[in-house]
C-alpha positions in Angstrom: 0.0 0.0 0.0 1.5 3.3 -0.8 1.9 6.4 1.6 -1.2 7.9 -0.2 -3.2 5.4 0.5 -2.2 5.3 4.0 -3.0 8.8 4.3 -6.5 8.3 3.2 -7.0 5.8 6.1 -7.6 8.1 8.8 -6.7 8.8 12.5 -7.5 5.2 14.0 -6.2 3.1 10.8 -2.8 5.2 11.4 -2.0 4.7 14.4 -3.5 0.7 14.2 -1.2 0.1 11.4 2.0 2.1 13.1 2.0 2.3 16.5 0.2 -0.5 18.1 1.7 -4.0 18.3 -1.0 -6.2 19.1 -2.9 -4.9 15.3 0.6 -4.2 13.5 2.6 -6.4 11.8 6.1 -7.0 12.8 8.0 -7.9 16.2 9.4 -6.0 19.0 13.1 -5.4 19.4 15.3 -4.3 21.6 18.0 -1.2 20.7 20.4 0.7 22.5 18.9 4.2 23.6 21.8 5.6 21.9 21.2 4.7 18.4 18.0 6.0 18.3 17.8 10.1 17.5 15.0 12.4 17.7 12.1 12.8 14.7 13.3 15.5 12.5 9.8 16.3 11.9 8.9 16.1 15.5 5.9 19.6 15.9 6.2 19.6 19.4 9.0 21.8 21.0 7.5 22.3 24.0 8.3 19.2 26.7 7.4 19.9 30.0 10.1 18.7 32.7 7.1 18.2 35.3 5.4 15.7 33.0 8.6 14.3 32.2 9.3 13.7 35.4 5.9 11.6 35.9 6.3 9.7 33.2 9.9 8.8 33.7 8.4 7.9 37.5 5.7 5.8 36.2 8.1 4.2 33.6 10.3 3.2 36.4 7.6 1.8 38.5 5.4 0.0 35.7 8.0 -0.6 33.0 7.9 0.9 29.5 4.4 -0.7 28.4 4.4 0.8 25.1 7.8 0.2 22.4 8.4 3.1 21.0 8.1 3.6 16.4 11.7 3.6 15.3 12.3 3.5 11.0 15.8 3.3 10.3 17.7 6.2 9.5 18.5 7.4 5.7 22.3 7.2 5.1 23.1 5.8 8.5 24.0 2.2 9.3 22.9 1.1 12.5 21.4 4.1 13.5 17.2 5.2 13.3 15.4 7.8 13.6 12.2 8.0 16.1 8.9 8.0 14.5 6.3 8.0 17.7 7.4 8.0 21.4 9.2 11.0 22.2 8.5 11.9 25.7 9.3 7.9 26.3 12.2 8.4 24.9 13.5 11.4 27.1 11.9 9.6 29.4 13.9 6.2 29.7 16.7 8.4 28.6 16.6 10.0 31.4 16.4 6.9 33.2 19.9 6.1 32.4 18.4 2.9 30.5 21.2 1.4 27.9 18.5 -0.2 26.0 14.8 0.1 25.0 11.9 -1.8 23.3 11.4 -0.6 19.9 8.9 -1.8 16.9 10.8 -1.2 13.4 9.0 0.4 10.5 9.9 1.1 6.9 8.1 5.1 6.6 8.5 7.9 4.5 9.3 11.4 4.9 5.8 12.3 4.5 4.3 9.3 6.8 6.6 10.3 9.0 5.2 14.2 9.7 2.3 12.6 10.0 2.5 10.3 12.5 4.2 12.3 14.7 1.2 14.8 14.2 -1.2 12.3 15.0 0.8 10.9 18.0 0.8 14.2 19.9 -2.9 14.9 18.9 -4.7 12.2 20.4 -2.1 11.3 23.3 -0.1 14.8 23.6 -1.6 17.6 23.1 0.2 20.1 21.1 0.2 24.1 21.7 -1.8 25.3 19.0 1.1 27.2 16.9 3.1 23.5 17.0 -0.2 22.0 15.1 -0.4 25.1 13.1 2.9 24.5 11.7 2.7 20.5 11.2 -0.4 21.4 9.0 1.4 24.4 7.1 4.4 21.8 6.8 2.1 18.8 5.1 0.5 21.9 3.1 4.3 23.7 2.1 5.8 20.3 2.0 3.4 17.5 0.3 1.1 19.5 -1.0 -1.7 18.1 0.9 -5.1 20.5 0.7 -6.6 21.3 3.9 -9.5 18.6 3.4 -6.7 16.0 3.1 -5.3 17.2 6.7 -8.4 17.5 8.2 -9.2 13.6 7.0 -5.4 12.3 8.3 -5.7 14.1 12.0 -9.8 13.8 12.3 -10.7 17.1 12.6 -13.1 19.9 10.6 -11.0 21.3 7.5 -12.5 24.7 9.1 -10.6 24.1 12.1 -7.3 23.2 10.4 -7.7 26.5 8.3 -8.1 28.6 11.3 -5.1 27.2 12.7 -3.1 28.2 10.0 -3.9 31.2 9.9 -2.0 31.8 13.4 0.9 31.4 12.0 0.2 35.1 10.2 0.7 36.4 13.7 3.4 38.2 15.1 6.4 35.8 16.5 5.8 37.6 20.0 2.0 36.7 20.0 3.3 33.1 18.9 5.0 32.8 21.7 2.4 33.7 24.3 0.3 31.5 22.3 3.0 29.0 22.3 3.4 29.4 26.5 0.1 28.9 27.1 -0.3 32.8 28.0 -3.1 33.2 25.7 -5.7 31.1 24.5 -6.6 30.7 20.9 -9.3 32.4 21.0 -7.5 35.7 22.2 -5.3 34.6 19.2 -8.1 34.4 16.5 -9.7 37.7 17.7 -6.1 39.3 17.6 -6.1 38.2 13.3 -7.8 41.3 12.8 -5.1 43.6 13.7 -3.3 43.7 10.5 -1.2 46.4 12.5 1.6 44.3 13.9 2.9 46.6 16.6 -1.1 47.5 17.4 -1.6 43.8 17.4 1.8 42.5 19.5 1.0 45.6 22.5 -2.6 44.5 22.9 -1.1 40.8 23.4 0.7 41.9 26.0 -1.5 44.2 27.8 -4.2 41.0 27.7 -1.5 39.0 29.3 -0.9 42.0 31.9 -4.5 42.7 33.1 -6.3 39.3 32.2 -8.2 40.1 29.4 -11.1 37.7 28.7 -11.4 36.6 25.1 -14.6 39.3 24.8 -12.4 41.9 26.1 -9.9 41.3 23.3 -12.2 40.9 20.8 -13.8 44.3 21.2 -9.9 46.1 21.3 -9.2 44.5 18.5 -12.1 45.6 16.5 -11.4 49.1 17.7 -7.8 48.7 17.3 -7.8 46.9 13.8 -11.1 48.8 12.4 -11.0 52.1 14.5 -8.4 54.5 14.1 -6.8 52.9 11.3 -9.8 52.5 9.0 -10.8 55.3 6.7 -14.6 53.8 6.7 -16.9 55.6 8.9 -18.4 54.1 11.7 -21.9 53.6 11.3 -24.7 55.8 11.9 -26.6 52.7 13.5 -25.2 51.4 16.8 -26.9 48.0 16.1 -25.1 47.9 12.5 -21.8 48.2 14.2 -22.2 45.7 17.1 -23.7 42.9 14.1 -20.9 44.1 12.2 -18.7 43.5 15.1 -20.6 40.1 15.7 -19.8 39.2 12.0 -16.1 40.1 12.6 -15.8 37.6 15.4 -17.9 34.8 13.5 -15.7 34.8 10.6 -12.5 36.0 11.8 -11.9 38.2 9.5 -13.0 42.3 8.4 -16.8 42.2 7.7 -18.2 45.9 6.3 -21.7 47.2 6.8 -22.4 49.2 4.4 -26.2 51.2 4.9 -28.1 53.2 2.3 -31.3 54.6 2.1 -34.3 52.3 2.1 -33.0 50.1 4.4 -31.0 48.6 1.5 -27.4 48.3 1.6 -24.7 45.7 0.9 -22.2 43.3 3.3 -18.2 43.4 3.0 -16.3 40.2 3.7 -12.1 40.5 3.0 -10.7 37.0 2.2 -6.8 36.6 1.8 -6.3 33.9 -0.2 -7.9 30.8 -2.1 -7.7 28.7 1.5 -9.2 31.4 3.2 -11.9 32.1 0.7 -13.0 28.9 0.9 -12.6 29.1 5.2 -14.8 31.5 4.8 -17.6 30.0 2.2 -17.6 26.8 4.1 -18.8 29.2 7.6 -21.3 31.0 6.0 -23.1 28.0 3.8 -22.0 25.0 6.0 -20.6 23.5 3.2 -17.4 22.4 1.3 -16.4 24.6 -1.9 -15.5 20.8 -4.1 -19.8 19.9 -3.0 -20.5 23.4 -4.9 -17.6 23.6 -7.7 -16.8 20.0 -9.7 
């Protein structure tokens, strides 16, 4: 079966196929901890020495009951590389254990990326800009479409498009993001800043004071659509709270626009084919390929 086809299987066939050795083909060896190095692909950054430290504990107590996914390495005899098991790994590492249980697989670059995603989604949880950036990489990388993600790592293509879209933030609101200082939600409603210095001050001052999500949600729109837009505010306080309402439901500047006879028209920006579509599929509830064959 090729690494397409795998792809198509989904979350559970994935990590059935891969990672589990009672459904996987294939038998459990043992290798030293020092052949083994790290996934070059690995998303997540951020490891925890507090969690480590419980794991590593637990290991110790209970044994290692899962082998970690080694493949072997490209160029280097008697070396691999780690496909799924990180934290094990720095955990038994840590351990001062000379050897570990491993199950072997023969995975591409591309399998590999994903895996790794999947992994730390369902067992791990990744910050949200580590996911953001395994998507953009299968995206940059493979040139998988955001319905093909979505499909691989069980989630709404919707959500995987809003999570790439954080990566258009500023690298000091990534890192507050990244920290754990601000939700995702502050991080969405911060998008429509397109000011970065505007956008990277109100980060911190939500930080410093506590900001709930509302609160940053109506700076922003005052920030992002006030003093730097050239557009009038409406006449019509209701028209400018929907419009603010609109804002916030599709993440991204929504326009008002009133004229007599209670006619008028609605502005939505889009930046960007993926977005366009982001933004079709949360208005109709539907994909763009059920519309467009």
């Amino acid at each position: 079966m090729s690494g397409r086809d795998r792809l198509g299987k989904g979350l559970g066939a994935l990590l059935g196929e891969y990672l589990d050795p009672e459904t996987s083909s294939g038998d459990v060896h043992s290798l030293p901890v020092k052949s083994i190095v790290p996934n070059p692909v690995q998303p997540r950054r951020v490891f925890k020495e507090g969690e480590l430290e419980e794991l590593a504990a637990s290991i110790r107590e209970n044994g290692l009951l899962q082998p970690l996914v080694v493949r072997p390495a490209p160029g280097a005899q008697g070396r691999y590389e780690l496909v799924a098991g990180e934290r094990r790994l720095r955990a038994v590492t840590s351990l001062g254990w000379p050897d570990v249980a491993v199950l072997v697989r023969e995975t591409s670059d591309e399998m590999l990326l994903v895996l790794a995603l999947v992994e730390n989604l369902q067992r791990e949880a990744l910050n949200p800009i580590e996911e953001a950036e395994g998507y953009a990489a299968l995206s940059e990388q493979y040139g998988m479409s955001q319905s093909d993600i979505a499909g691989v790592v069980g989630k709404d293509r919707s959500t995987v498009a809003n999570l790439i879209r954080l990566l258009k933030l500023p690298p000091s609101i990534r890192r507050l993001l990244e920290d754990g200082s601000l939700s995702m939600g502050h991080a969405r409603a911060l998008l429509s800043v397109t000011d970065p210095v505007r956008a990277a001050a109100l980060a911190r001052t939500a930080v410093k004071e506590g900001w709930s999500v509302r609160d940053v949600e109506k700076r922003a729109r005052r920030a992002g659509f006030g003093a730097r837009s050239k557009v009038a505010k409406p006449a019509d306080p209701l028209v400018f709270e929907l419009e603010g309402a609109l804002r916030d439901s599709l993440s991204t500047h929504v326009s008002i626009k009133q004229k007599r006879g209670g006619k008028g028209r609605i502005e939505i920006q889009y930046h960007g084919v993926d977005d366009f579509e982001r933004v079709f599929e949360l208005i109709t509830g539907r994909d763009v390929s059920e519309v467009v064959e």
